[in-house]
C-alpha positions in Angstrom: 8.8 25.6 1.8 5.2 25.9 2.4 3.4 28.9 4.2 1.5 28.9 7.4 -1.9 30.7 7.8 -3.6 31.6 11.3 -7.6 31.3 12.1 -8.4 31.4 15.7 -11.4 30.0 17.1 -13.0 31.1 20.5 -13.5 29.6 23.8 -16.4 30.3 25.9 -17.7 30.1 29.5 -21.7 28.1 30.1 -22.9 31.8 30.1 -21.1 32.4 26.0 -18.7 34.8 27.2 -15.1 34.4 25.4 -12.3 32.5 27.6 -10.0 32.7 25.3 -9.2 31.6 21.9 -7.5 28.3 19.9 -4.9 29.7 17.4 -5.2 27.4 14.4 -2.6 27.1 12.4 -2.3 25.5 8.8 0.9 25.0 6.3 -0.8 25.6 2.6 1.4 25.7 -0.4 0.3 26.1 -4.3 -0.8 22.6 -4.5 -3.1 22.9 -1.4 -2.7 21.8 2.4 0.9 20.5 2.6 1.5 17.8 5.7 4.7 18.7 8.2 5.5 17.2 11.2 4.0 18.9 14.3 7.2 20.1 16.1 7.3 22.6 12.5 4.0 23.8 12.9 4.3 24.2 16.8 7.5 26.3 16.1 5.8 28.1 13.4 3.0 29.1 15.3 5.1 30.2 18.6 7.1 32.7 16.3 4.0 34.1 14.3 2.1 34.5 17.3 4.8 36.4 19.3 7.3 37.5 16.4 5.0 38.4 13.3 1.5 39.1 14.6 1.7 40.0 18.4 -0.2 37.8 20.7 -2.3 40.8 21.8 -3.2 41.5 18.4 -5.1 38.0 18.0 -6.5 37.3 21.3 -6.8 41.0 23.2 -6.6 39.8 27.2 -7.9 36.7 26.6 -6.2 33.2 26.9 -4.6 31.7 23.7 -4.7 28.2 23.7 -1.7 26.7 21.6 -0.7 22.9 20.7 2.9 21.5 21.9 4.6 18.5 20.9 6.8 15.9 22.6 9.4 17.8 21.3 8.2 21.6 22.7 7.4 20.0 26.0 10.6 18.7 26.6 12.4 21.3 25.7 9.9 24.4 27.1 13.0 26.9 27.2 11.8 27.6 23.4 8.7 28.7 24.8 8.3 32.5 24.8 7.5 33.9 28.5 3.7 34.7 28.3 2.3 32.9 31.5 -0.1 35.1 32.1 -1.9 34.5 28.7 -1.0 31.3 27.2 -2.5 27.8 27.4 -0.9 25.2 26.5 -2.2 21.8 24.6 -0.5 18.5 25.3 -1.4 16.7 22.2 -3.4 13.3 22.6 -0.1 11.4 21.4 1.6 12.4 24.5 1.9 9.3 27.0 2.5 10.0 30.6 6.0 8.3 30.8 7.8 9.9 33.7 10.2 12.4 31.4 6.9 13.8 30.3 5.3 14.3 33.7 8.6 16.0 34.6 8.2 18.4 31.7 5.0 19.0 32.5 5.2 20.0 36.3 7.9 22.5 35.5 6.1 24.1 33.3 3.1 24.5 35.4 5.8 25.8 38.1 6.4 28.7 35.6 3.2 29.7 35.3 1.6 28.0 32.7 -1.7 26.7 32.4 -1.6 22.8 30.8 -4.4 22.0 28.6 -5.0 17.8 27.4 -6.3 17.9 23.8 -8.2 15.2 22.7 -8.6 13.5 25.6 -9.8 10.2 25.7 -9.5 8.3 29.1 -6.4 5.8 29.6 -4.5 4.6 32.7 -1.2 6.1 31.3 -2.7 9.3 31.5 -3.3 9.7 34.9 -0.2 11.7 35.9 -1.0 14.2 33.3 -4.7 14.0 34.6 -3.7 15.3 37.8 -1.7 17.7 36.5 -4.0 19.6 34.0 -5.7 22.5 34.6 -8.5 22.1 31.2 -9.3 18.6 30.0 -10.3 19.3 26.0 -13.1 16.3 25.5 -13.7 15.9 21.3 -17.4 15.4 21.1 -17.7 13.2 17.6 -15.3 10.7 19.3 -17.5 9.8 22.5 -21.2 8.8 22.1 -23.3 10.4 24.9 -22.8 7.8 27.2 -19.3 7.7 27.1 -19.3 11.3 27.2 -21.4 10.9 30.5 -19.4 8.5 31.9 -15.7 10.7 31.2 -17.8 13.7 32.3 -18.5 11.4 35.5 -14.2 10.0 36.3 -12.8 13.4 35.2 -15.4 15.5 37.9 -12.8 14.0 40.5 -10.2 15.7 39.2 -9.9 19.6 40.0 -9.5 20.5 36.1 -11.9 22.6 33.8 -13.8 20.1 31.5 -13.8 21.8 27.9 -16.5 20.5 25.0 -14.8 20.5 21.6 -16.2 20.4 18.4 -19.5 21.9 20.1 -22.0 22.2 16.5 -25.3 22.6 17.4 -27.4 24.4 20.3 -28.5 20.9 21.1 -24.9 19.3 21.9 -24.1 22.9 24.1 -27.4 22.2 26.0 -26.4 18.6 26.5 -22.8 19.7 27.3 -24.4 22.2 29.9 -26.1 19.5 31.8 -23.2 17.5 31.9 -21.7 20.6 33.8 -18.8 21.0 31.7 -17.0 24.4 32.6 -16.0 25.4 28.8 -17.0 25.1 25.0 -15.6 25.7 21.6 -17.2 24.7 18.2 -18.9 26.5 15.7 -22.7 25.9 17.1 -22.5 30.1 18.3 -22.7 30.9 14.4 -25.1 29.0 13.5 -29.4 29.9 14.6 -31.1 28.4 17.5 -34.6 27.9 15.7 -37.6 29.6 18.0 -40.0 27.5 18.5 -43.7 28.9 19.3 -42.2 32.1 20.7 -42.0 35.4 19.6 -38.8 37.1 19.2 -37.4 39.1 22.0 -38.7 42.9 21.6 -35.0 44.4 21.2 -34.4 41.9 18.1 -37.7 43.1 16.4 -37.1 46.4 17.1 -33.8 45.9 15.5 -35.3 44.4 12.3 -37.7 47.4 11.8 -34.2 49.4 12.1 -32.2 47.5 9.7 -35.7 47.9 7.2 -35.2 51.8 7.3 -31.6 51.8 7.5 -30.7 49.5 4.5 -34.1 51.0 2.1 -32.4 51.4 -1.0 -34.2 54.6 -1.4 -33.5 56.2 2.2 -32.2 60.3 1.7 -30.0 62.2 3.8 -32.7 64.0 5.8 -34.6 60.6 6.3 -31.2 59.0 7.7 -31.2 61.6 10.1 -34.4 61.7 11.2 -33.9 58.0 11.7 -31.0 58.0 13.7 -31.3 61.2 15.7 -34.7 60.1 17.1 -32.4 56.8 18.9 -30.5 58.4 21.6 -28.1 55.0 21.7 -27.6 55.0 18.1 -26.7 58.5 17.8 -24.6 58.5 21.0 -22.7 55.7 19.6 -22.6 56.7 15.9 -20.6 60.0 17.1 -18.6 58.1 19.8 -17.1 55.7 17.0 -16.8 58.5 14.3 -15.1 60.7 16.3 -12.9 57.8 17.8 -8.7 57.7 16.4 -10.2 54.9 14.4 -11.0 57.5 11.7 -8.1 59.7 12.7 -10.4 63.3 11.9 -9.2 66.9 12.0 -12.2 67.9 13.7 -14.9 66.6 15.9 -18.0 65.6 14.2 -20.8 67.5 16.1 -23.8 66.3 14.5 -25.5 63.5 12.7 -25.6 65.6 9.4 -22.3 66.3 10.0 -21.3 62.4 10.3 -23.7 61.9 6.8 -22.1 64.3 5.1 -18.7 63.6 5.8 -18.5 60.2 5.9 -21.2 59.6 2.5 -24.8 58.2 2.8 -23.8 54.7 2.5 -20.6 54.9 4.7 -23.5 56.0 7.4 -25.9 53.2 6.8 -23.5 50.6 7.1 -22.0 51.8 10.4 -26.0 52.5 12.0 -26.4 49.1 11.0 -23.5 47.9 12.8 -24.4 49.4 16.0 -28.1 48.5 15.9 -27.1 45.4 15.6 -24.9 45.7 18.6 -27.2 46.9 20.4 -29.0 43.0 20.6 -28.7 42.4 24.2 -29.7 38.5 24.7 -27.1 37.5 22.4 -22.8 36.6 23.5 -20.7 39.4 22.3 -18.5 37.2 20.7 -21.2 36.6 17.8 -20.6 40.7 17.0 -16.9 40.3 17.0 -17.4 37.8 14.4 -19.8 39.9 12.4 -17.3 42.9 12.9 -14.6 40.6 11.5 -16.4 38.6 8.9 -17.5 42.5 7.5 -14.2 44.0 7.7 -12.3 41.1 5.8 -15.1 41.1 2.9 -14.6 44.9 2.8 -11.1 44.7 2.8 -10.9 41.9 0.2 -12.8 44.3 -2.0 -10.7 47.4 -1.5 -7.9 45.2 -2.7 -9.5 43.6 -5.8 -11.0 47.1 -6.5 -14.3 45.8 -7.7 -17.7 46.0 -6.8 -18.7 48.7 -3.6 -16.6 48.4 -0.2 -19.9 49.3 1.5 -22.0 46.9 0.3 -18.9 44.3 0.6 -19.2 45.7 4.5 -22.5 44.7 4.9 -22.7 41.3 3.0 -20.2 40.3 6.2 -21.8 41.6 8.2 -24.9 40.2 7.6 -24.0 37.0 7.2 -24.2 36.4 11.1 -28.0 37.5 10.8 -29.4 34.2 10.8 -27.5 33.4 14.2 -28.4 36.7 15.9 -31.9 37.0 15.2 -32.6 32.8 15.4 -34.7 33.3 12.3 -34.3 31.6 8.5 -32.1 34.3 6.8 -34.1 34.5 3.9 -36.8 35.8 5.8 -35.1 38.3 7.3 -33.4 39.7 3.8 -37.1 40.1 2.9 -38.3 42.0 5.7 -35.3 44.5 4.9 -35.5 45.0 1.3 -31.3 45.1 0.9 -29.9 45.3 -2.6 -30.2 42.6 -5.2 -26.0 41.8 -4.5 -26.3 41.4 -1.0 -29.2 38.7 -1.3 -27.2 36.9 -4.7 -23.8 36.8 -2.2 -26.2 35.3 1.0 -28.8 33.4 -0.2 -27.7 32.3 -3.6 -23.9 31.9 -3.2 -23.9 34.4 -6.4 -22.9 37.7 -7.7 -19.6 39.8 -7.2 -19.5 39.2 -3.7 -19.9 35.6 -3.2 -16.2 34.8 -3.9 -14.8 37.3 -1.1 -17.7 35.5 1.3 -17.1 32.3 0.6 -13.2 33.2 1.4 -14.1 35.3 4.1 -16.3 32.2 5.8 -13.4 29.1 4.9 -10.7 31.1 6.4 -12.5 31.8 9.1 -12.7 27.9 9.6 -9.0 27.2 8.8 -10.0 25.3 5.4 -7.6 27.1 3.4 -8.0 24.1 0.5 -11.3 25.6 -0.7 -10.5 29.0 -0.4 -10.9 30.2 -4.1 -10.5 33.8 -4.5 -8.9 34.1 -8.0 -7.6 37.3 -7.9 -5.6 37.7 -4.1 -2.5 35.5 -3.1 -3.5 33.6 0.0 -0.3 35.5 1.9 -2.8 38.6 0.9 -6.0 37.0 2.6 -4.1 36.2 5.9 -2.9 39.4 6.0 -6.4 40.9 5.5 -7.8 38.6 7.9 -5.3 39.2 10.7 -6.1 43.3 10.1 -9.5 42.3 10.4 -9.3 40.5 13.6 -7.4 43.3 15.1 -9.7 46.1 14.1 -13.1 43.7 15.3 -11.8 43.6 18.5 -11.0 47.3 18.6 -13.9 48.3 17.4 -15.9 46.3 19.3 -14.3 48.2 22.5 -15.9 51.5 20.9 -19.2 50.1 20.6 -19.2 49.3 24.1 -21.1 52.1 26.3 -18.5 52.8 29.4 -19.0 50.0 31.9 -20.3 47.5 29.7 -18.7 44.3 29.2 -15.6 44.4 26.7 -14.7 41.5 24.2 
């Protein structure tokens, strides 16, 4: 009986702000990705969603988008009761015979939202067209004139046009202009090259942060110089030290405080974290995958006990770099002068920490088949990664000043 292992991967509105997030699902046994039929995946994601993991846990307040069967829309009393949340996918298989249509209304007459995934334009579809709320368009099966022309027949329809499989800056910006309403794909991780401009001021204020912070040779009263003279950096350092998420006896009243309890290192890390935050012309969904990426490589080391949680921390982290500063990463890693291990694991896919980021980065894609982290069972990666996800979006919350937006 093979296991099933959860990624998720977000959904975002023209202006990158997270709608809500595709749980993907994937059965894996010893001998690699196993095939099952659909309605056993469906049902295994419907009870690890709400039985094992807790919806809330995976997607905070956002939507979750979730695939259904033939079978699970037929019979949509196995679905659990979480209208306000859930999206669900009518899989491109799915005809619209009458029995189906059927199916389909009643759900939306509980509550649901019905997403089409897959969609490529047929008569028979119609009566599912007209009842959808999200049309899911897969970019690499249209050319752009196709894609113009569904773009064009589905604009008469009331439902949200979603871009899937979105890779690059250039197919969002295309997408954009189309005018379709939502976007998922991996382009967000990946830089959009500058091109004769300089970088924003915040970014390269940032870099000359990161340079101090991560100085192999930085002492305790440097740090604090550093940080006490950036009233948003201290204010926030404090507010997430002193947050439940470190569960202290007493308050932490000062930046030497925070040094000397938590360790020099522990400190970089965590300035590093917030400056980084602290970019302004970048989606916040780009941090929550840095804050997850970090915290699963950190946690994979803590369990293999090798090599320093700290600089696992920060090999995670900083492997969103490229995307949030829109600059060649090896550059960057120069300009900061981080340790040798960090720059092996990054740039040269080498060292002790490549294995837990090259783990770290195929889960995060759902390719569990070249995952190849020799010493942790792949039932020990999910459940790192699902602790991660939980804590990025937690943590995210506390890097927030009150008022700002929230994950």
């Amino acid at each position: 009986m093979p296991n099933y292992y959860i990624g998720r991967q977000a959904i975002f509105t023209p202006a990158l702000e997270v709608y809500g997030y595709e749980l993907l699902y994937r059965p894996y046994d010893a001998e690699g990705v196993v095939n099952v039929g659909g309605d056993q995946a469906t049902s295994q994601v419907l009870l690890n969603s709400f039985m094992e993991m807790g919806l809330h846990e995976l997607v905070g307040q956002h939507k979750a988008f979730i695939n259904l069967t033939r079978h699970f829309v037929l019979n949509h009393q196995l679905i659990p009761m979480a209208t306000e949340q859930l999206v669900l996918e009518i899989l491109e298989d799915i005809d619209g015979e009458a029995q189906i249509v059927e199916a389909v209304a009643a759900l939306k007459e509980k509550g649901y939202r019905i997403a089409l995934d897959d969609f490529v334009f047929r008569e028979s579809l119609l009566p599912l067209v007209e009842l959808a709320d999200i049309i899911k368009i897969d970019l690499p099966t249209l050319d752009r004139d196709e894609l113009t022309e569904h773009v064009s027949q589905l604009r008469q329809q009331p439902a949200l046009l979603l871009a899937e499989k979105v890779e690059t800056h250039e197919e969002f910006d295309f997408c954009k202009d189309l005018g379709f309403d939502l976007y998922q794909g991996f382009f967000l991780c990946k830089p959009k090259t500058l091109k004769g401009r300089r970088a924003p001021t915040n970014r390269l204020s940032t870099m000359r942060l990161l340079a101090q912070l991560q100085n192999p040779q930085v002492e305790v009263q440097e740090l604090e110089h550093i940080i006490s003279h950036d009233v948003t950096l201290s204010y926030k350092l404090l507010r997430y030290i002193n947050s439940a998420a470190f569960a202290l006896r007493n308050e932490i009243e000062s930046i030497r405080h925070a040094i000397v309890y938590l360790g020099l290192e522990e400190v970089k890390n965590w300035a590093s974290l917030i400056a980084l935050a602290n970019i302004d012309d970048k989606p916040n969904e780009l941090l929550v995958t840095a804050l997850t990426r970090a915290r699963m490589c950190e946690l994979m080391c803590e369990h293999t006990g090798t090599g320093n949680t700290g600089t696992a921390f920060i090999v995670g982290l900083f492997s969103i770099l490229e995307a949030l500063m829109d600059t060649p990463l090896k550059e960057l890693l120069e300009k900061i002068h981080v340790v040798r291990e960090i720059t092996d694991a990054l740039l040269h896919k080498s060292g002790p920490y490549a294995e837990i980021l090259h783990t770290t980065l195929a889960y995060e894609r759902g390719d569990f088949q070249h995952i190849r982290c020799r010493r942790l069972e792949l039932d020990t990666i999910s459940d790192i990664y699902i602790r991660a996800a939980k804590w990025s979006l937690q943590a995210n919350g506390l890097l927030q000043d009150p008022g700002e937006r929230a994950a």
